[in-house]
C-alpha positions as CSV (number, residue, x, y, z in Angstrom):
1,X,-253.1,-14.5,58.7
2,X,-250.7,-17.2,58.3
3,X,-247.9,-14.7,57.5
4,X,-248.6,-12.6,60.3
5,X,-248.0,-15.8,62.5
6,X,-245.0,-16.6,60.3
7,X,-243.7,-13.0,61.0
8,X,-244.1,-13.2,64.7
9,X,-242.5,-16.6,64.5
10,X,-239.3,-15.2,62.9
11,X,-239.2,-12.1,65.6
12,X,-239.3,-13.9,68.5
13,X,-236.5,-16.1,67.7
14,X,-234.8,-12.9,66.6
15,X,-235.1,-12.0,70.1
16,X,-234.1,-15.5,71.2
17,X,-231.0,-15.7,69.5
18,X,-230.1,-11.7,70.3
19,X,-231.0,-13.1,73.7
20,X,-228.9,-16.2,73.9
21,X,-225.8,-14.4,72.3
22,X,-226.6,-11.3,75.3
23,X,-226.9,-14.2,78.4
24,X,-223.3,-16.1,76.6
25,X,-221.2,-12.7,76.9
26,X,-222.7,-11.2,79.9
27,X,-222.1,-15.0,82.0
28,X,-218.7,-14.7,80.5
29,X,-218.0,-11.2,82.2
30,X,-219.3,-12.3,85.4
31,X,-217.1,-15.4,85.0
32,X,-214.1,-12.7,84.5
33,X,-215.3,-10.4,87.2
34,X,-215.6,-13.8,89.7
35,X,-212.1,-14.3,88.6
36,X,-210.4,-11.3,89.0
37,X,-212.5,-10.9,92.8
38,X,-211.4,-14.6,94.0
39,X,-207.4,-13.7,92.7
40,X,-207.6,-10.3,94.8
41,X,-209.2,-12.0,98.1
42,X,-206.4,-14.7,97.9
43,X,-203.7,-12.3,96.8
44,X,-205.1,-10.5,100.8
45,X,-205.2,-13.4,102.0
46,X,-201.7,-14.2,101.3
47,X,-200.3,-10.6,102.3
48,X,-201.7,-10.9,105.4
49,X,-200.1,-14.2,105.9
50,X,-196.8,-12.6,105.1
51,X,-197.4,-9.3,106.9
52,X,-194.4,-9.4,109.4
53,X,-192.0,-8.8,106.4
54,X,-194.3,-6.2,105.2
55,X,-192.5,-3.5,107.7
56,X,-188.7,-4.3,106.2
57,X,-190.7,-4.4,102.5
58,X,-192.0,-1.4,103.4
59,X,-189.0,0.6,105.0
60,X,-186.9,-0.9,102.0
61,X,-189.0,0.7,99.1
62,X,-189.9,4.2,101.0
63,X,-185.6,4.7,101.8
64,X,-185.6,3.6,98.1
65,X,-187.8,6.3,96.8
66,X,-186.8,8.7,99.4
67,X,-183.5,8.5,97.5
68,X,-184.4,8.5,93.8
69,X,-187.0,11.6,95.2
70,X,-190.1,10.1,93.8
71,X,-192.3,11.7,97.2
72,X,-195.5,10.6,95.1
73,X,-194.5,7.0,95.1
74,X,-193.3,7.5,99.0
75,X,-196.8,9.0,99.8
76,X,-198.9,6.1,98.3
77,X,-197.1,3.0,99.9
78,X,-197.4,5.0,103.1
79,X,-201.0,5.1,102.3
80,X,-201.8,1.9,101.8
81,X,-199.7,0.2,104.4
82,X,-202.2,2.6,106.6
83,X,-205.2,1.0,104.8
84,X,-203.6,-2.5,104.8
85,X,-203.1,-2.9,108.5
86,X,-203.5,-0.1,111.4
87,X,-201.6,-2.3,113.5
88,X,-198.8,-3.4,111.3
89,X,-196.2,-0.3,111.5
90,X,-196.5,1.9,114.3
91,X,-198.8,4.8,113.3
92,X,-196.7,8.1,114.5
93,X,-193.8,6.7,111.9
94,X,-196.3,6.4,108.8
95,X,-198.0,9.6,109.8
96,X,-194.3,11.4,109.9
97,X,-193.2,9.4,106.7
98,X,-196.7,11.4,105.2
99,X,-195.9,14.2,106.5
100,X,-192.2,14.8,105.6
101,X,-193.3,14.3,101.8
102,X,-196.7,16.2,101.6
103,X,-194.2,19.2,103.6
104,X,-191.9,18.4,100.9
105,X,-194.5,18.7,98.2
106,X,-195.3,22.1,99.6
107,X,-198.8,20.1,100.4
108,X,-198.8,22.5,103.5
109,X,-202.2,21.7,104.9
110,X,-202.2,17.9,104.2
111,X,-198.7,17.9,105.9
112,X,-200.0,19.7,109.1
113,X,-202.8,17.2,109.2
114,X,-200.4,14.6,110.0
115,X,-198.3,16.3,112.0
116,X,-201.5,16.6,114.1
117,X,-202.0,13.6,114.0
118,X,-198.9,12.2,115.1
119,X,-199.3,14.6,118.1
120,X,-202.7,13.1,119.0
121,X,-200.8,9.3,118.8
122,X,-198.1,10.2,120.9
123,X,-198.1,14.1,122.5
124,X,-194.6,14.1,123.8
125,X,-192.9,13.5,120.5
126,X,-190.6,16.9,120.2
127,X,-189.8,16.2,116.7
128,X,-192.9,16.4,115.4
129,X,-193.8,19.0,117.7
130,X,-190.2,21.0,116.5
131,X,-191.2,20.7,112.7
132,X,-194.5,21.7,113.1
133,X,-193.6,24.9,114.5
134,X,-190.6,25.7,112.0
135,X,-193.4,24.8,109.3
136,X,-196.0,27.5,110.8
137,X,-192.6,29.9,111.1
138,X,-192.1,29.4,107.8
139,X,-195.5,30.1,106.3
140,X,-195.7,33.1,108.4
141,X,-197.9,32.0,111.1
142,X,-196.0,33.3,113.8
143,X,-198.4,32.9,116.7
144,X,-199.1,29.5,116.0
145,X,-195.0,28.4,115.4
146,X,-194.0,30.0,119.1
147,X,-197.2,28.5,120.7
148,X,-196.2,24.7,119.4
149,X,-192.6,25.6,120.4
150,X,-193.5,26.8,124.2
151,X,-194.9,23.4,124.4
152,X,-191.2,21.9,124.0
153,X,-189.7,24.1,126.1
């Protein structure tokens, strides 16, 4: 009888210590996890403190990629100055920065997306209204090209 006490003993403070070492490296991920969360809300914090120069950071690095032709790189700062602030560069320039490289990634449909939506933003913008139609007359949609481009004329 004693043994089977003395066994029982000895597995629960298996379990203890298994339990102990499980609680010290699970409290030090949270620690981590606490860590990294509190560095990104300040890191915000301080972007949006700084957020005027955001717009000359911004046109800076796309001419920059624009020039060394990395569209990928172009495409995601556009995207997340979007996400960052809707407010902070004026949304029928992001939208035509997105869709100059998605039409130059032969991302066709992506590209009229935003070409839509730069005509929804501002509807008199003949640039946007011009490209759209040479990119339907290019891929062949005919109708569609000389219905955007009666709208211009």
């Amino acid at each position: 009888m004693s043994t089977n006490i003395l066994f029982f003993r000895l597995y629960l403070l298996a379990i203890l210590i298994f339990l102990l070492i499980f609680c010290f490296f699970l409290s030090k991920q949270l620690l981590i996890l606490l860590n990294t969360n509190l560095s990104l809300l300040f890191i915000v914090r301080d972007l949006k403190k700084r957020y005027s120069s955001i717009r000359y950071t911004y046109e800076n690095l796309f001419s920059f990629y624009l020039l060394r032709e990395n569209l990928f790189l172009s495409i995601v700062l556009s995207e997340f100055v979007i996400d960052l602030n809707k407010n902070l560069i004026q949304k029928d320039v992001l939208y035509g920065c997105l869709a100059y490289c998605y039409y130059q990634k032969s991302f066709y449909t992506i590209a009229e997306y935003y070409y839509l939506k730069i005509l929804y933003v501002s509807p008199l913008d003949e640039k946007a209204t011009s490209t759209l139609g040479a990119m339907y007359y290019n891929l062949g949609y005919k109708k569609k090209a000389y219905s955007i481009l009666n709208v211009i004329s």
